[in-house]
Backbone bond lengths (Angstrom), bond angles and torsions (degrees), N, CA, C in turn:
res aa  C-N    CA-C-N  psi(-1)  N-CA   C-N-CA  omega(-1)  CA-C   N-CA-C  phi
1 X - - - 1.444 - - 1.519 107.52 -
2 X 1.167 117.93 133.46 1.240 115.95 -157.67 1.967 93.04 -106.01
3 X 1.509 110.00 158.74 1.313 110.06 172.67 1.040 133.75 -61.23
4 X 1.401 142.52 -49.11 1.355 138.93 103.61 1.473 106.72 36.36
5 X 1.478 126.52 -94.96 1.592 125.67 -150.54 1.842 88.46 -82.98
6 X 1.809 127.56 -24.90 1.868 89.70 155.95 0.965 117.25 -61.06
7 X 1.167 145.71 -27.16 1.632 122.31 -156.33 1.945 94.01 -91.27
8 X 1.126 118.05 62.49 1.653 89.23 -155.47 1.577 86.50 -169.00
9 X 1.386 144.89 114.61 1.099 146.28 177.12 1.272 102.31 -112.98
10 X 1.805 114.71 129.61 1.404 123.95 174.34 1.112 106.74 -72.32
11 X 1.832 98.21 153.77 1.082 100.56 165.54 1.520 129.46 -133.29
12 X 1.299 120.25 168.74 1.455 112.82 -166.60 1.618 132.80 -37.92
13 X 1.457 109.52 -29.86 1.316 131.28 162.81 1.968 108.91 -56.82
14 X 1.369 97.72 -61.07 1.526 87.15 -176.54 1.187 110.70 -75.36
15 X 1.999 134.36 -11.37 1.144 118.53 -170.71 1.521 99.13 -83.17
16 X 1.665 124.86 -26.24 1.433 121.62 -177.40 1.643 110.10 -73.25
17 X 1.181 97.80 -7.35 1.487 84.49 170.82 1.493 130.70 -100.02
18 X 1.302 110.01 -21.06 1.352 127.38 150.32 1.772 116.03 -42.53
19 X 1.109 100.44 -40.31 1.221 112.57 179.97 1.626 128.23 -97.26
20 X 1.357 88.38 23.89 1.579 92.85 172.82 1.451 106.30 -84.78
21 X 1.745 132.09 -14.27 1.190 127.47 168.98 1.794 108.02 -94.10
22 X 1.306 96.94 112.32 1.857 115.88 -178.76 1.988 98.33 -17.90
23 X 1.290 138.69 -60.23 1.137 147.75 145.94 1.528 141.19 -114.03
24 X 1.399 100.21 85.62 0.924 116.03 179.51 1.840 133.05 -55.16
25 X 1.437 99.11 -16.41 1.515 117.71 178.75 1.276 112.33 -93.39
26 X 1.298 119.85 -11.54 1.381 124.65 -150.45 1.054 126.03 31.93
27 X 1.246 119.81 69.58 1.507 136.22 -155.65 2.111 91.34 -106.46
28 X 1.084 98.55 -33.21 1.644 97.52 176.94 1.606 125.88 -72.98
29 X 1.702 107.78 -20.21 1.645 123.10 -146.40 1.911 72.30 -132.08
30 X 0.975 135.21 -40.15 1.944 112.65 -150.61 1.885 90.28 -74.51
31 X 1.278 102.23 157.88 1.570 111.68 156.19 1.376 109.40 -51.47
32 X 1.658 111.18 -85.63 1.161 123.67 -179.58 1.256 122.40 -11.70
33 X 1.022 138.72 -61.00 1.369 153.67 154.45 1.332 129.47 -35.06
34 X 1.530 101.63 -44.52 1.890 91.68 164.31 1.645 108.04 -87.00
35 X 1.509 116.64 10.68 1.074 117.02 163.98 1.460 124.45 -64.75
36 X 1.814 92.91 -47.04 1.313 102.48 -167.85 1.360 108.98 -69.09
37 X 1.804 118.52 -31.71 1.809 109.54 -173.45 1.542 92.37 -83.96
38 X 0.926 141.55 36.34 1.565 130.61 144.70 1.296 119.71 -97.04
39 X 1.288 108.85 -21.37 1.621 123.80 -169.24 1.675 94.93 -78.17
40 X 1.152 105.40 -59.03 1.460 123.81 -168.94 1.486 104.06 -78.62
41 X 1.057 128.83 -16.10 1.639 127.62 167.05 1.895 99.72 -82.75
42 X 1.375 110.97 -43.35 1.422 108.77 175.02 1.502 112.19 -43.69
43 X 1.369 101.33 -65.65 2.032 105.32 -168.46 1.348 91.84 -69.59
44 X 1.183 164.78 -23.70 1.453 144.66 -170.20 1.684 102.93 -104.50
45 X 1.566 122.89 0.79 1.503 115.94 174.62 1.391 111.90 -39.91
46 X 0.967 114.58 141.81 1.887 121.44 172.37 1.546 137.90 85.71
47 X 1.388 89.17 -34.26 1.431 120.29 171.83 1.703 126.68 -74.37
48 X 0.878 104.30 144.10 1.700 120.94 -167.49 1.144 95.58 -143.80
49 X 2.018 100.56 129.80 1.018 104.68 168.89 1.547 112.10 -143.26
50 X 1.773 121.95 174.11 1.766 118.28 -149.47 0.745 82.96 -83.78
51 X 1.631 139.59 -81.15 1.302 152.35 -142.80 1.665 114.45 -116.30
52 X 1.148 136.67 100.83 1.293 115.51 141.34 1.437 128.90 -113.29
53 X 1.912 106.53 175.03 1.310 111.88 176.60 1.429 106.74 -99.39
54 X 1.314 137.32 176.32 1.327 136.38 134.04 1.604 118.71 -128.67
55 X 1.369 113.33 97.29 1.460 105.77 -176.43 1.181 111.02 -73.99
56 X 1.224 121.96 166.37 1.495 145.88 -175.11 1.995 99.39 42.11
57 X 1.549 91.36 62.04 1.624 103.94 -167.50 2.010 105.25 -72.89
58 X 1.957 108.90 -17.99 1.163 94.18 177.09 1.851 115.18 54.92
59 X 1.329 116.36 -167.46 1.276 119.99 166.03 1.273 141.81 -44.83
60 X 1.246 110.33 -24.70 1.714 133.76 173.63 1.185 117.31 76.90
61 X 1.708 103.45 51.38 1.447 113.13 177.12 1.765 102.76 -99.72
62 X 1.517 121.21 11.83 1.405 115.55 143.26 1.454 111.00 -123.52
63 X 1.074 135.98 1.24 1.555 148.97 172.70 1.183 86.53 -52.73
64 X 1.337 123.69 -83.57 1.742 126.87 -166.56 1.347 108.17 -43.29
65 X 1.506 135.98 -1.05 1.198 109.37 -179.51 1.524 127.38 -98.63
66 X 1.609 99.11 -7.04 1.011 140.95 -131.51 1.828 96.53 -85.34
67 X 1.279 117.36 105.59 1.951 108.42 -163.62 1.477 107.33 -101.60
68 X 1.207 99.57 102.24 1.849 106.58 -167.40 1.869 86.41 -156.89
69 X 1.483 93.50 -178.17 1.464 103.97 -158.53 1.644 79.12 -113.70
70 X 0.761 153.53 -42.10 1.725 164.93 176.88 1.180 109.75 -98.54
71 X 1.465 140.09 98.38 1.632 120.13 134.27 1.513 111.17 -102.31
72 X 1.210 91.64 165.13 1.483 135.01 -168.72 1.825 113.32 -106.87
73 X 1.025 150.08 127.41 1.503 127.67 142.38 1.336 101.37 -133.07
74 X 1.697 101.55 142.61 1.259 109.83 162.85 1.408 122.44 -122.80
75 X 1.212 122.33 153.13 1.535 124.28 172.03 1.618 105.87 -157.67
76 X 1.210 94.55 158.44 1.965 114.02 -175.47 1.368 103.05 -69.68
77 X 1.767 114.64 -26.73 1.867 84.76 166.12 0.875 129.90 -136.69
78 X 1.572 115.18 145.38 1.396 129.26 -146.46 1.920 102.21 -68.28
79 X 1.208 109.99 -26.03 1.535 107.45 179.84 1.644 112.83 -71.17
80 X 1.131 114.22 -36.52 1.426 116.07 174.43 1.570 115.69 -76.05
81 X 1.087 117.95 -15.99 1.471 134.44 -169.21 1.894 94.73 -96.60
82 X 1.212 124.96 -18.59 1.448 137.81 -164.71 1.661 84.83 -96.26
83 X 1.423 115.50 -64.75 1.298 101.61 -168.02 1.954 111.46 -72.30
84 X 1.126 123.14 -24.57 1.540 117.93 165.31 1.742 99.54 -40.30
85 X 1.564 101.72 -83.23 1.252 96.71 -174.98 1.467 127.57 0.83
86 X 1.900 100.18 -76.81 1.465 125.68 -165.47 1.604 96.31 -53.25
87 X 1.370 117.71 -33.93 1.702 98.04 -160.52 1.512 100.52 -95.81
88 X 1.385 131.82 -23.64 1.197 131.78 -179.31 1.776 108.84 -121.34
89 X 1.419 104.21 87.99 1.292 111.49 -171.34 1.811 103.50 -108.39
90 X 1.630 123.49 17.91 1.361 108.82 154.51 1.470 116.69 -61.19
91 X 1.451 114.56 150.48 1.330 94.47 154.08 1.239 160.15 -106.65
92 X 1.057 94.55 48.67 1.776 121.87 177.88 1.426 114.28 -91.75
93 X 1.484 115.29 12.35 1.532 129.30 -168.17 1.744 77.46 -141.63
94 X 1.565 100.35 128.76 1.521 114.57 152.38 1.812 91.60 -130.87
95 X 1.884 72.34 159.88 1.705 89.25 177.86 1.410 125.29 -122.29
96 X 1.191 159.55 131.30 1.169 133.98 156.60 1.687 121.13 -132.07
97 X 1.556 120.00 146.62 1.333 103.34 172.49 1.972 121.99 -64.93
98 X 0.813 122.88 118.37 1.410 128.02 -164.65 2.240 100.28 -142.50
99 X 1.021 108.15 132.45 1.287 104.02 164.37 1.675 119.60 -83.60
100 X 1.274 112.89 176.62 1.496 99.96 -178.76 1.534 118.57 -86.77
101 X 1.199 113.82 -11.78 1.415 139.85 176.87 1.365 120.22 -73.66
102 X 1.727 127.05 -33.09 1.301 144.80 130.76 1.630 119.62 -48.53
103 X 1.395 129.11 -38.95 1.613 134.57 177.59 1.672 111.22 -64.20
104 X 1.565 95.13 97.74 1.569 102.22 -179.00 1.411 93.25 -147.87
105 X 1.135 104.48 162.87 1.989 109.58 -178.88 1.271 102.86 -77.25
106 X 1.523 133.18 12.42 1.459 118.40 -178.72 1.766 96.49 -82.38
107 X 1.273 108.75 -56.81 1.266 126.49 167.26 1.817 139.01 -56.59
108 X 1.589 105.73 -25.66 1.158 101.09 151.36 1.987 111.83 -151.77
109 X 0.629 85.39 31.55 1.748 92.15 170.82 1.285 125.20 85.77
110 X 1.081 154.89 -132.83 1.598 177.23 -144.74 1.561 112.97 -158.06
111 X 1.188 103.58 105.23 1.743 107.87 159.26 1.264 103.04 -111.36
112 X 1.904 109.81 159.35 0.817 116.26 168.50 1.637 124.95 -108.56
113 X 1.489 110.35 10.88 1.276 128.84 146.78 1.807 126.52 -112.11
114 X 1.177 120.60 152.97 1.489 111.52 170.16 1.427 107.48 -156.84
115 X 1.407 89.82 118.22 1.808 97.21 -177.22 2.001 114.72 -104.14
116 X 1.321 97.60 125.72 1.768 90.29 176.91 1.434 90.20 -141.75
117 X 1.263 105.99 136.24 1.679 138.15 -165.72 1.369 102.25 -126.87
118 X 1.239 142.76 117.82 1.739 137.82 157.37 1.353 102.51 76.10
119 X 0.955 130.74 24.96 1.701 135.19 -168.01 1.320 83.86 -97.98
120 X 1.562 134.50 -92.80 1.279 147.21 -105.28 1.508 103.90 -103.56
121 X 1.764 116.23 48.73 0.908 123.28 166.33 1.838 120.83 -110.42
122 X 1.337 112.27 157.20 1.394 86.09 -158.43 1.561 112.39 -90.22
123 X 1.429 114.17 39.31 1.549 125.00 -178.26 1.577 93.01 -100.73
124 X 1.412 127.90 -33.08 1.498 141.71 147.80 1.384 148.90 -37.11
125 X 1.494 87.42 -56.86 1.614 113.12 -172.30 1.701 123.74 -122.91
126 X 1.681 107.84 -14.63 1.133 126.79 178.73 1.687 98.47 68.28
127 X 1.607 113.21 -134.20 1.108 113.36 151.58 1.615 133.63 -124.42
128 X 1.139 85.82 91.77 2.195 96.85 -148.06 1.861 62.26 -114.61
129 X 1.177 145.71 88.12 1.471 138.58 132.43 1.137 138.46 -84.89
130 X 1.383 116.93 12.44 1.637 132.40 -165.88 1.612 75.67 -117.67
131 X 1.439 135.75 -53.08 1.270 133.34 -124.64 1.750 88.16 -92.66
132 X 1.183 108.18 -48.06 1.466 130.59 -176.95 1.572 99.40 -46.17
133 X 1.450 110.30 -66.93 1.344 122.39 -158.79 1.844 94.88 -55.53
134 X 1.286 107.81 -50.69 1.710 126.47 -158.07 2.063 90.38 -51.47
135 X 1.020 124.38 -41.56 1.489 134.62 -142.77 2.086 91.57 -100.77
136 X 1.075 87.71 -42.29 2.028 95.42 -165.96 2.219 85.13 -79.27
137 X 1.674 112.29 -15.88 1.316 93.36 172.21 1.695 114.75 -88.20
138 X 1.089 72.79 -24.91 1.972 76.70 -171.95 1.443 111.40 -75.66
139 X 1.545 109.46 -9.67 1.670 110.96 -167.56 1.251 103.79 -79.59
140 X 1.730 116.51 -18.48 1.204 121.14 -167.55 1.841 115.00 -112.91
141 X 1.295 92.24 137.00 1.439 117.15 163.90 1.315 122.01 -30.64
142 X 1.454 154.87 112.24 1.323 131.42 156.05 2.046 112.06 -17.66
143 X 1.296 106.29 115.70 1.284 109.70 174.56 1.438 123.63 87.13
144 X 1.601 117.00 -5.80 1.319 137.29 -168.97 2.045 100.21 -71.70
145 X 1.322 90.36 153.12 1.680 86.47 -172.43 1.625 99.38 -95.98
146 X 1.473 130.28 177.60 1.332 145.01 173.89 1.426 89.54 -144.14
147 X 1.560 103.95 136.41 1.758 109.42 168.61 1.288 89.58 -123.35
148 X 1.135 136.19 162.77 1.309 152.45 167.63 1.355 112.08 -138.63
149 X 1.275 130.62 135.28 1.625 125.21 166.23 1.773 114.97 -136.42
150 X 0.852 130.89 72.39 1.482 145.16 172.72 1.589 121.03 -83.73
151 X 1.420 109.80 148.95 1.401 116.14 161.39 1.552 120.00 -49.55
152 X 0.988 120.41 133.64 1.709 131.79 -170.71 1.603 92.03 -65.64
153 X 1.322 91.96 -72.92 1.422 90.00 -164.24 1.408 142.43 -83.04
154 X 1.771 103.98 26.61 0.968 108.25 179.31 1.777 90.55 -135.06
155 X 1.279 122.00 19.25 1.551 114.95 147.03 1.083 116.23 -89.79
156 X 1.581 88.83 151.40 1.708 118.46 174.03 1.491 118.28 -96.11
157 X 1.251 91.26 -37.67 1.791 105.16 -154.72 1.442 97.07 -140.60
158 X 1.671 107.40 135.04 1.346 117.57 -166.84 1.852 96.20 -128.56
159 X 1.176 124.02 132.14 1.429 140.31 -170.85 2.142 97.62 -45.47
160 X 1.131 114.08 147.12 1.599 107.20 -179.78 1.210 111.15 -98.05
161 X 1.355 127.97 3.14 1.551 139.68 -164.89 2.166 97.96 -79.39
162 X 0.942 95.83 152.97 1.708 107.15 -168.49 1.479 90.74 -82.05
163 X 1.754 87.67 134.68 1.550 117.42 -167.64 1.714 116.51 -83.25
164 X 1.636 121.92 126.63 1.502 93.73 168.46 0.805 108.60 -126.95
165 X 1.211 145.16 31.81 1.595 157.45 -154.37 1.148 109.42 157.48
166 X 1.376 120.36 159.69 1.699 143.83 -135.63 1.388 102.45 173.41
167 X 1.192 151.51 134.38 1.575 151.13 101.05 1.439 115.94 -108.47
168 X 1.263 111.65 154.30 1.813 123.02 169.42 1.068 81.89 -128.54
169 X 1.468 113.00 152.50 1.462 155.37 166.74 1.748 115.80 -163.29
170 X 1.427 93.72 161.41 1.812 104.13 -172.19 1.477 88.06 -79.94
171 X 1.842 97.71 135.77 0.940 141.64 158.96 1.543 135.69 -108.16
172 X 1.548 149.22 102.03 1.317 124.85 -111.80 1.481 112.89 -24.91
173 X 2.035 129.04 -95.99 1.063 126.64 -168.21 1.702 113.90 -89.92
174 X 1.468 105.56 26.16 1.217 105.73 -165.24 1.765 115.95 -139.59
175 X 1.401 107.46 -167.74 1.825 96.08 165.71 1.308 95.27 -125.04
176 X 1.612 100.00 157.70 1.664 122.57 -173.79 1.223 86.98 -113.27
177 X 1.619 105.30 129.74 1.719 99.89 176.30 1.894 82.81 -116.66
178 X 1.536 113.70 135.61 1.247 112.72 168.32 1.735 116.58 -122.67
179 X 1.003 109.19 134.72 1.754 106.95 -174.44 1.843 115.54 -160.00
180 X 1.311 103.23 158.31 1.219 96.67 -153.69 1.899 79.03 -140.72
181 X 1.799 84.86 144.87 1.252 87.80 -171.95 1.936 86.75 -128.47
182 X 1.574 82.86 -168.56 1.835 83.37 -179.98 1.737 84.44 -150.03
183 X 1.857 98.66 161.79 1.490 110.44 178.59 1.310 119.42 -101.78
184 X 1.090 121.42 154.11 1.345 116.36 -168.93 1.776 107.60 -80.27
């Protein structure tokens, strides 16, 4: 990531255009990736939950994994949020374009899960980390979990909510740090 694209927050225009290819990450076709929904199917084994969110839900090739009676995903573009829809059309999955900077419980309530994947980079979020943190607290429930799974080395800013789990593992040329916190 070059210095340049931190100082530089995308925007919905360039994220819909990224997304004019159905998966553009190859999040459906890479190894790595069905690595990661095993990891994240591991820490959530057993568990059921009422409500969750998944920000920066993209296509909803981890949305679907997601074991709650309600999900939610949001993301800034409406084209990637078009193709979630199409592939997960139960309705126990709603979608909407929403940025993460808008995602606060005034606007959609209390979960007691919240998943953000590739969000919390600062080509995303800039450095809004007070603002981020303030919104990912309010999204949550007394006791509600937050998982996060991001590139190591291209975070800045790590959620302030109390930690109970942690793993790194290789991620294609990089490390996936995944961890899940809970709210007070």
């Amino acid at each position: 990531m070059s210095s340049s694209s931190q100082n530089k927050i995308q925007s919905a225009d360039e994220l819909n255009q990224h997304y004019s290819a159905e998966d553009p990450w190859e999040y459906e076709s890479n190894p790595h990736d069905a690595v990661r929904i095993q990891r994240f199917k591991r820490l959530i084994a057993g568990r059921r939950f009422r409500r969750a969110l998944d920000i920066g839900c993209g296509n909803g090739f981890l949305t679907r994994e997601i074991p709650a009676a309600e999900v939610m995903g949001i993301d800034l573009s409406t084209a990637a949020i078009e193709i979630a829809r199409s592939k997960l059309p139960d309705p126990r999955f709603q979608f909407d374009s929403l940025s993460v900077f808008d995602a606060h419980s005034r606007t959609l309530g209390q979960f007691d899960l919240v998943v953000i994947t590739g969000v919390l980079y600062p080509q995303y979020i800039g450095g809004a980390y007070r603002l981020i943190d303030a919104n990912l607290r309010s999204l949550l429930c007394p006791g509600g979990r937050l998982i996060h799974c991001h590139i190591f080395e291209w975070l800045r800013y790590t959620p302030t909510l109390n930690l109970l789990s942690r793993e790194t593992y290789q991620y294609r040329d990089y490390t996936h740090v995944l961890e899940e916190r809970v709210a007070e």
